[in-house]
NUZANU-292257 format. One line per field, with one value per residue (C-alpha): residue in one letter; residue number from 1; y negated, z negated, x negated. Coordinates in Angstrom, 3 decimals. Layout:
NUZANU-292257
type: a  ...
seq: NUM  ...
v: Y  ...
w: Z  ...
u: X  ...
end
This chain:
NUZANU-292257
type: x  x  x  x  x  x  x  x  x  x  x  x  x  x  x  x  x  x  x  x  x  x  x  x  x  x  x  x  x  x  x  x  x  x  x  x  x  x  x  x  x  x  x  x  x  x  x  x  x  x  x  x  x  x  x  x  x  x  x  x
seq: 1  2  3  4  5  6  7  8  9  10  11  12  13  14  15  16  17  18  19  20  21  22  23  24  25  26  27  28  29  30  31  32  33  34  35  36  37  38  39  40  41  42  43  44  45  46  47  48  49  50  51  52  53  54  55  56  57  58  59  60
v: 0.000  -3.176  -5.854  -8.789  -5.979  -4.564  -8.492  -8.788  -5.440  -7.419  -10.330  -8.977  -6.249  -9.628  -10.908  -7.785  -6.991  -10.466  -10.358  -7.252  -8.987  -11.280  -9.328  -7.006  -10.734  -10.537  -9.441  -5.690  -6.580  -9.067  -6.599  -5.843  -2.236  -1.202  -4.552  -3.583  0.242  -0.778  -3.396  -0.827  1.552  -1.338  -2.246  1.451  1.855  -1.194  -0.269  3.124  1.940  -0.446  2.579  4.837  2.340  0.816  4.093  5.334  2.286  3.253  4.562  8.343
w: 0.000  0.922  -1.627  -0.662  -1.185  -4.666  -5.251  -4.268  -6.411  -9.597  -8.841  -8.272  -11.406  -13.597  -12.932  -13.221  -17.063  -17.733  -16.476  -18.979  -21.632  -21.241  -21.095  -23.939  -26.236  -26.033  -28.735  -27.667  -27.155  -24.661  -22.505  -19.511  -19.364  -15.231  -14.922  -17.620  -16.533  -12.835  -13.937  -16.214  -13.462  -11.402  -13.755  -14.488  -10.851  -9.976  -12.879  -11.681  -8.185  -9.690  -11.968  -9.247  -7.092  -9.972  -10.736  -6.578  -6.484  -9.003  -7.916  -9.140
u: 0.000  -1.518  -1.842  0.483  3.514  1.828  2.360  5.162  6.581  5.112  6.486  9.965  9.362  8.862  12.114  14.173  12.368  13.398  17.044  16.875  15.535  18.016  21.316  19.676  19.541  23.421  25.624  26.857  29.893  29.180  26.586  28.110  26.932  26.812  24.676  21.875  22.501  21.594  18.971  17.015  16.534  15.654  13.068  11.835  11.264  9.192  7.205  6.380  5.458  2.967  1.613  1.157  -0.852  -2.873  -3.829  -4.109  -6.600  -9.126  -12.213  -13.016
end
């Protein structure tokens, strides 16, 4: 993967955790549940692509 789109992945990973962040801040009755459901996988996702390429682009 080049690095402009690794970039761009932590870029767009940033803003999803925080949009988590934020709807987790929210009193539970106020969580709309499908949004942080669909935002957390989101999030775990974007995270795991930048894992597997930090880790692709180590030298052994």
């Amino acid at each position: 993967m080049s690095k402009d789109v690794i970039a761009i992945v932590a870029i767009v990973s940033f803003v999803i955790w925080i949009a988590v962040s934020r709807e987790a801040a929210k009193p539970s009755k106020e969580i709309k549940w499908p949004i942080m459901i669909t935002l957390l996988s989101a999030g775990t996702l974007s995270a795991l692509v930048l894992t597997i390429s930090l880790f692709q682009s180590l030298p052994f």
